[in-house]
DORORO-589249 format. One record per residue (C-alpha): x, y, z. Coordinates in steps of 0.2 Angstrom, whole numbers, plus 5000, padded with zeros to 4 digits. Layout:
XYZ/...
END
This chain:
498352804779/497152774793/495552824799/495152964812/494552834823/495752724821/497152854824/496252914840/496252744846/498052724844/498452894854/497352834868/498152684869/499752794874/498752924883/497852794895/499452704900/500252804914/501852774912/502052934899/501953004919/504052984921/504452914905/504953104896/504953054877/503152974880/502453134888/503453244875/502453144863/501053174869/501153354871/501753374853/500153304845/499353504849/500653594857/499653734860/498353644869/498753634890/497653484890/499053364881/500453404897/499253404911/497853274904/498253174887/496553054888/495653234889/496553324875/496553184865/494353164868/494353374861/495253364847/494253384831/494153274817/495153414803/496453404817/496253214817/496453214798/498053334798/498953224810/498653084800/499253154784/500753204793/502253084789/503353144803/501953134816/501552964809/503452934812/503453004828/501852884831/502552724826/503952764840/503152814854/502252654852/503652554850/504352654865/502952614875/502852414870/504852394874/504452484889/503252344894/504352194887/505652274898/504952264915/504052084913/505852054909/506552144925/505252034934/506051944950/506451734949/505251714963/503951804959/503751764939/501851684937/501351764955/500051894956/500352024972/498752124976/498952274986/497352374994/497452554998/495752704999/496752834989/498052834973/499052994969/499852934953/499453114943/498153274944/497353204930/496553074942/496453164958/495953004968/496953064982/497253164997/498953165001/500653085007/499752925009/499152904991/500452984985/501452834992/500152734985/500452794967/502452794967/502052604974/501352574958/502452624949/504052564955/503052394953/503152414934/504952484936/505452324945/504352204933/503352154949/501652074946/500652204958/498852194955/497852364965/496252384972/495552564976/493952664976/493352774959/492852944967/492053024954/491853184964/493953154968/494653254984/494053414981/494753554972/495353684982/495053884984/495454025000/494554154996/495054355002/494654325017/495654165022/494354045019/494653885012/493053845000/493153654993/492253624976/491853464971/492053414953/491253274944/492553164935/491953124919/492852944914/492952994896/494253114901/495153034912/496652894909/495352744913/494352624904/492652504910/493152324912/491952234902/491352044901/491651954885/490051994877/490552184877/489652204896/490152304910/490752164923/489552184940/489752124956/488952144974/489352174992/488052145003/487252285015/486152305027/484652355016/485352245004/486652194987/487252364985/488252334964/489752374959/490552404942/492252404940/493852534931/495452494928/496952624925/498652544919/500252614927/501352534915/501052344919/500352364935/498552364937/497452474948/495652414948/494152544953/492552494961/491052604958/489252624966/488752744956/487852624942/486052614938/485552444947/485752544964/484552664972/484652824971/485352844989/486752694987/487452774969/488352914978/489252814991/490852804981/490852984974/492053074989/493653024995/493553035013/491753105011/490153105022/489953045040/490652875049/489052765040/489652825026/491552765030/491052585034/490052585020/491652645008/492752515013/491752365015/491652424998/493652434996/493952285005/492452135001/492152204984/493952214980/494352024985/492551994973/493352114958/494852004960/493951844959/492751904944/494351914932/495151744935/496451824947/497251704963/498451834973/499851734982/500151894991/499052014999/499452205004/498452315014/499152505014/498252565032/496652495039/495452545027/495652395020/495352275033/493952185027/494852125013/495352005026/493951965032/492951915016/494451805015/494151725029/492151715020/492951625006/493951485018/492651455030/491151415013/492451255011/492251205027/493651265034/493451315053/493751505059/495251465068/496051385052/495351495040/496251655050/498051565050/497551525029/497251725026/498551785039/499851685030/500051775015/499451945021/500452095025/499852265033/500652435032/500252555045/500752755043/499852835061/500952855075/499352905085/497952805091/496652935087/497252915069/496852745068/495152685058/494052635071/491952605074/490852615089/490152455092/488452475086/488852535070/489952385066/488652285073/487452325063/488452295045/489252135051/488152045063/486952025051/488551985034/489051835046/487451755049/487151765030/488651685027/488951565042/490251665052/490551685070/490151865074/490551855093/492451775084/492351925071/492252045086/493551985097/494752005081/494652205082/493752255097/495152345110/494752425126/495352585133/495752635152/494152705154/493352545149/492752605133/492552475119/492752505099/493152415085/494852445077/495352415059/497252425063/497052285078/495952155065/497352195051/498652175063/497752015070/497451965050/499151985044/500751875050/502052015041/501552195049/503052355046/502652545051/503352655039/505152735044/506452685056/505452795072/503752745065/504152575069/504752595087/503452705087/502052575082/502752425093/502452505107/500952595104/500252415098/501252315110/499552265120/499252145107/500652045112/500752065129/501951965136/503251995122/504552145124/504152315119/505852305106/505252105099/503552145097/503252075076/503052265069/504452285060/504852455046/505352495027/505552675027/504652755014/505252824997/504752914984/504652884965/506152974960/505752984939/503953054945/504653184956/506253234946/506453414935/507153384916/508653484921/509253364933/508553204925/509953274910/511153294926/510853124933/510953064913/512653164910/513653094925/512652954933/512552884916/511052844905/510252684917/510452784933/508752734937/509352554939/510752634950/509652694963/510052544975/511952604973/512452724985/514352724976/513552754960/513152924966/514852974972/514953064955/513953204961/515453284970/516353314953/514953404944/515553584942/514553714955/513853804939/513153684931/511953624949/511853814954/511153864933/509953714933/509253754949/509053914946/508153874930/506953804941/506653924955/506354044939/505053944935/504353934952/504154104955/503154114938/502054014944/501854114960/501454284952/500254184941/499454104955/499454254965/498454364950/497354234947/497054234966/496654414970/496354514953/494854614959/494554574978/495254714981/496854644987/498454714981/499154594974/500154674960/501254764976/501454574982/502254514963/503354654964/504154634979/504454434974/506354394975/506654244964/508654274970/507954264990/508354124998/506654024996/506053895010/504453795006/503053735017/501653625006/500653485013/499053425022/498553575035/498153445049/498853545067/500253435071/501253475058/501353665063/501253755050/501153905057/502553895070/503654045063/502054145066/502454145085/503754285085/503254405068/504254545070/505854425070/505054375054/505054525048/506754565053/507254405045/506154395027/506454605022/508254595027/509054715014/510554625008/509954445013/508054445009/507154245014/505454205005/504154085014/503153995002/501553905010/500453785000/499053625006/497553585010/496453535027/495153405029/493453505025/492953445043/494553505050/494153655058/495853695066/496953665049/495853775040/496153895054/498053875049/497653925032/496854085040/498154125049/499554125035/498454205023/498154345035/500254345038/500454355019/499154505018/500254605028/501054725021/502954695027/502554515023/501954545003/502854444992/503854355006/502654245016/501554175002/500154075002/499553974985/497953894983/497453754974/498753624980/498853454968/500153354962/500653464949/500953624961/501753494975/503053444960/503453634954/503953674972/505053534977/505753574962/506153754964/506453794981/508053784989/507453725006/505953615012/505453645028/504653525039/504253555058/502753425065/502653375082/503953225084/503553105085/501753105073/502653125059/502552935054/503752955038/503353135028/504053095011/503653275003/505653295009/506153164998/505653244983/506953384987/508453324984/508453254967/508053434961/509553494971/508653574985/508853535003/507853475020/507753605038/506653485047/506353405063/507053245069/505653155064/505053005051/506252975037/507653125042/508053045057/508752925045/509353045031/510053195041/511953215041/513253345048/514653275041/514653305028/512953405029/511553365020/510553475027/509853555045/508853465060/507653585069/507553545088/508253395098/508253225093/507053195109/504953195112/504153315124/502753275136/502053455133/501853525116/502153705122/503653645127/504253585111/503453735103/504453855112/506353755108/505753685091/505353885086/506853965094/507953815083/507153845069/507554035069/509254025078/509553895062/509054005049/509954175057/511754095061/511953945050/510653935034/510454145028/512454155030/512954005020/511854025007/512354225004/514154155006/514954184989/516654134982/517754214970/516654144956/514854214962/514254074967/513754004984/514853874985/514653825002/512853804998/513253714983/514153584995/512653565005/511653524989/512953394983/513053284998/511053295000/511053234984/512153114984/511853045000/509953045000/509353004981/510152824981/509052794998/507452874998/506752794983/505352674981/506552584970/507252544987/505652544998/505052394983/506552304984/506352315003/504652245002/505152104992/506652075004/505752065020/503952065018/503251994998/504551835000/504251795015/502251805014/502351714997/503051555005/502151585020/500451575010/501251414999/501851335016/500051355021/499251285005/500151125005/499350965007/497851035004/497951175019/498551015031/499951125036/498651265042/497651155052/499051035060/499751205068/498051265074/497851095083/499651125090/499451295093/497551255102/498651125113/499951265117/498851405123/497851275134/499351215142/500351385141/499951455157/500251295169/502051305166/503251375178/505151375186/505751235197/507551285200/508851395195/510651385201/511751505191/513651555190/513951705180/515451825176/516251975165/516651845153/515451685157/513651635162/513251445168/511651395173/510451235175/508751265177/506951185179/505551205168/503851115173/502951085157/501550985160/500850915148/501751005135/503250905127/505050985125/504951015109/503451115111/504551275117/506051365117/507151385132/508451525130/509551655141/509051855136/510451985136/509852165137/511152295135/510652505133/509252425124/510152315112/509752105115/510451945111/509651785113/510451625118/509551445116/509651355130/510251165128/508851035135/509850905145/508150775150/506850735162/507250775179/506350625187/504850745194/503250705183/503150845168/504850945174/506250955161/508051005162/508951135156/510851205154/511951325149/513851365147/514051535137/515451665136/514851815127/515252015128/514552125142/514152005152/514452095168/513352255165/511952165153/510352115161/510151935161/508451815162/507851645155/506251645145/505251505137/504551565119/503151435108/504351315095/503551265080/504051265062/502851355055/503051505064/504051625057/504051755071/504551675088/503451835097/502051775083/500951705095/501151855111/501651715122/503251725132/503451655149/505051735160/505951655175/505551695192/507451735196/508851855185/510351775184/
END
């Protein structure tokens, strides 16, 4: 028999490690140690810290519990041996770190805001589903996002909670002697220290920095206490937390990243304390930026400029002027790194440029979010085509086993088969969806819009009992067999929430038809200093208060993970309507389809890539175009969304067969299914990642390490020759033949004093937007000082309605992007 202590310990050590999350017999086990006890299925670490010692000593003297014990930890240490074992070749012994300001891996650590750390969290853990070594580096709010309430009158009030760490799934990282490990940052009015949390998401580690430690002042300790809290001195402050003390918290326990990741440009200045750490062995500035950029990556997610993290010049001048004298850095180079300038003259500092400019591997985050962020940061590279500019895209995912309902992890069990985790790379695997009979989707789906609308009457109770609204008239007018259409996430304007509003009488028509009733579930939160969102939560709380509205447009409070989960879950549509093209990939759709529901949303973010007709897997809203004026597109996107719902969507799913059930709707589910769970995972996104970004970085950072970083700075000579010589080069000559089927050609090219082998000579094709580059053969000196030849016999397709130029692009083995460098030097004359 063990001790109470002993046996405590043991529990936590299941508790603490995240992976119970979407590992079902972990959770179950969890929940069974006090089943009556809410804590143990929302918040383990805290059930598990209240329960008494008599109950202690009952588990203990209970032989099938200690059974069930022994398992579950077995469970759990196979789980872990598993993944180091699913570890790719190339990265076994490596250690990735990836920096991001928020983590939504469950509500028991609310450390999050929204889609972004939502991402964040499902990043982590695909990372242990894939057996990648991904070391993360966040913030430790203690005061979390804040917990939200709208009160009768359509108020949002945000309370802020203090997280105690003893109910929460995290533990100090101590020294050896028992310690807590400190470390500093430096700031203005001096060392501001950090201690440090960690959280383990099955073997992927998320480190915590924290201010709030009694060697600070009383005015530093809160500075890490709010996500996205307090004014812009308060924003630097945070992530020259995130990003100098991460790189320091990675250092103090003996870790070397070959890789490094920065989600978004909070945490820029991880890079630039990296730069720190090259130029204190004597590196030069120049050098030490290739040595960081080599190996880093940046992620960006906003398709606005106004989005983007970005500091008046003052501010940033007064954190880092004084950081670089203290450490012998260039501030004048430091500036020119993220300083941008807009029409108007205005100058700021922008995070995304200095990531961008710190980082050789950059990717938006959907197929439109790229386009979308090459040529909103094309500037950068000037010269270089808008299409060719080094931004390239993984399309976001979501962590299918996080987001997925029992019922259909038995379905996916049943006819996927019992590994269809590992299938979710394998579009064909998934064919088998078609087969499974309509009853069995329709009854497990409805199983869980049952459940949904429980948790709707609840919340609505708990909402309004005794404010004088009537709420019991809105739970009896809920229609758990109406068609249901969901609405849940952050309030921020363009996402238009409150679209439908425009025309409420066709609402009404529409929600209190009597034979084909619809329900409008709303759910989220704004920023506290977002006045406008909250204004959209005004307005759909005063909608849902109508009384032809009650218990058909409703509005729930209190949105987190675990609400954002029950309506994915439950609803039969997720509607999704934001301004295109803002909507940088919107990955709250992606947790629909597992769960048998199905997406009406505009063309924008990951359904421009998703959405099918045939077969359908769902509805587009709109036109697959962008609109200079957004009343424009507010009048078409509104008129769609309602001509949708009236002709196609209400018919279809009212449509019965000879069996009761909607089979035509049924279809619809299928094919979403099928076609859109073996896509939109992060089990793809990772393996995207490790495809087209993590490999490449990791022999980009090792290429640039060897012979003692001789690679690093024989390029920066090159490229310092290069760039001085660059802009003396011009055309001599160009006489050209060219046909439908054939192009010939010999040019001139004055070099200078560059050599031939310094650049690349080649013919461009451009075609409705598509291009094809074709090098050009160097056929000698032409006699003239500093001019070289250069020819061309080519027969290609679409040659006689393709646009033709020569262009002479920087030639050097360690560049991995030819546009790398923003340097591109066209012919005077088209072909």
């Amino acid at each position: 028999m063990t001790t109470g202590t002993e046996l405590r310990t043991r529990l936590h050590a299941i508790a603490s490690n995240l992976v119970w999350v979407w590992r079902p017999a972990l959770r179950d086990f969890l929940a069974s140690i006090s089943p009556a006890d809410a804590d143990f299925i929302h918040n383990p670490v805290a059930g598990l810290q209240a329960l008494g010692d008599e109950q202690l000593a009952a588990l203990d003297a209970d032989k099938a519990f200690q059974k069930q014990l022994v398992a579950a930890e077995k469970n759990l240490a196979d789980e872990l041996a598993a993944s180091h074992e699913r570890c790719p070749e190339e990265f076994r012994g490596r250690v990735l770190a990836y920096f991001s300001a928020e983590y939504g891996i469950h509500q028991s650590l609310p450390i999050y805001s929204g889609g972004l750390g939502v991402l964040s969290g499902d990043h982590t853990k695909s990372a242990h589903d894939h057996g990648l070594p991904l070391v993360c580096v966040g913030l430790f709010y203690r005061q979390g996002y804040f917990t939200q309430r709208i009160n009768e009158h359509g108020q949002q009030v945000a309370r802020m909670d203090t997280l105690d760490p003893a109910r929460l799934p995290v533990r100090q990282v101590l020294n050896a002697d028992g310690s807590p490990l400190k470390l500093k940052v430096d700031m203005p009015e001096g060392e501001l220290v950090l201690q440090l949390w960690e959280v383990a998401i099955g073997n992927t580690r998320l480190l915590l920095l924290d201010s709030d430690t009694e060697e600070n002042t009383w005015e530093q300790r809160p500075l890490t206490w709010q996500l996205y809290g307090g004014d812009r001195d308060t924003r630097i402050r945070q992530e020259i937390v995130l990003g100098v003390g991460g790189v320091r918290a990675l250092r103090a326990l003996g870790l070397t990243p070959d890789v490094w990741h920065m989600n978004e440009g909070h945490s820029a200045f991880m890079a630039v304390e990296r730069v720190r750490e090259h130029l204190a062995t004597g590196m030069g500035f120049v050098e030490a930026v290739e040595a960081v950029a080599a190996s880093t990556i940046f992620t960006t997610h906003t398709p606005v400029s106004a989005g983007n993290e970005a500091f008046m010049l003052p501010l940033f001048h007064s954190y880092f002027q004084p950081w670089c004298e203290h450490h012998g850095m260039d501030f004048h180079a430091l500036l020119d790194l993220g300083t941008l300038t807009e029409k108007n003259g205005y100058k700021f500092f922008s995070l995304t440029a200095l990531a961008i400019r710190l980082s050789r591997f950059a990717n938006g985050v959907s197929q439109l979010h790229g386009d979308v962020s090459r040529k909103m940061w094309h500037h950068l590279w000037h010269q270089v085509p808008i299409a060719e500019t080094p931004i390239g895209h993984v399309t976001n995912g979501i962590h299918t086993g996080t987001w997925l309902s029992d019922e259909f992890r038995e379905l996916f069990v049943q006819h996927v088969g019992a590994d269809w985790e590992q299938k979710l790379e394998n579009p064909e695997a998934w064919q088998v969806i078609q087969d499974v009979p309509d009853s069995d989707i329709w009854s497990r789906h409805l199983s869980l819009k049952t459940r949904l609308y429980d948790v709707i009457a609840a919340g609505l109770k708990r909402r309004f009992e005794g404010t004088g609204v009537n709420w019991p008239h809105m739970v009896e007018r809920l229609a758990p067999s109406s068609l249901t259409i969901g609405f849940a996430r952050r309030f921020a304007t363009y996402k238009r929430a409150d679209l439908l509003f425009s025309d409420l009488d066709r609402l009404d028509r529409m929600v209190n038809h009597p034979e084909q009733p619809v329900t409008f579930i709303f759910a989220g939160k704004a920023h506290p200093a977002d006045l406008p969102g909250q204004e959209m939560i005004r307005r759909i709380h005063e909608v849902s208060l109508m009384e032809r509205f009650h218990g058909r447009v409703i509005l729930l409070e209190g949105y987190d993970m675990e609400l954002a989960a029950r309506l994915v879950q439950g609803v039969d549509i997720w509607m999704n309507n934001p301004r295109r093209p803002l909507e940088a990939s919107g990955t709250s759709g992606e947790k629909v389809p597992p769960n048998g529901g199905v997406n009406f949303s505009i063309l924008d973010g990951w359904w421009v890539e998703g959405y099918s007709e045939s077969p359908r897997n769902g509805w587009k809203i709109g036109r697959d175009k962008d609109y200079g004026d957004d009343r424009i597109q507010d009048y078409y996107d509104v008129r769609s969304q309602y001509q949708l719902l009236e002709k196609q969507i209400i018919p279809l799913f009212y449509k019965l067969g000879e069996d009761g059930l909607p089979t035509g709707w049924v279809d619809v589910m299928k094919a979403s299914m099928q076609s859109l769970v073996p896509v939109y995972s992060t089990q793809r996104m990772l393996r995207d990642y490790m495809d087209l970004y993590y490999g490449p970085a990791l022999r980009k950072g090792l290429k640039a390490q060897s012979e003692n970083w001789g690679r690093v700075h024989a390029f920066v000579e090159w490229k310092t020759r290069l760039q001085a010589y660059w802009y003396h080069m011009t055309d001599t000559f160009l006489d050209a033949h060219r046909d439908a089927e054939k192009v010939q050609f010999k040019a001139g090219l004055y070099l200078g004093l560059l050599n031939p082998a310094d650049v690349r000579v080649e013919l461009h094709q451009q075609r409705n937007g598509d291009t094809l580059s074709i090098p050009a053969v160097l056929e000698g000196p032409s006699g003239e000082p500093g001019e070289y030849v250069y020819t061309l016999n080519y027969r290609g397709e679409h040659l006689a309605d393709s646009q033709l130029r020569l262009r002479v692009l920087p030639n050097h083995d360690y560049l991995d992007h030819p546009m790398e460098m923003g340097m591109c030097f066209w012919f005077s004359k088209a072909l």
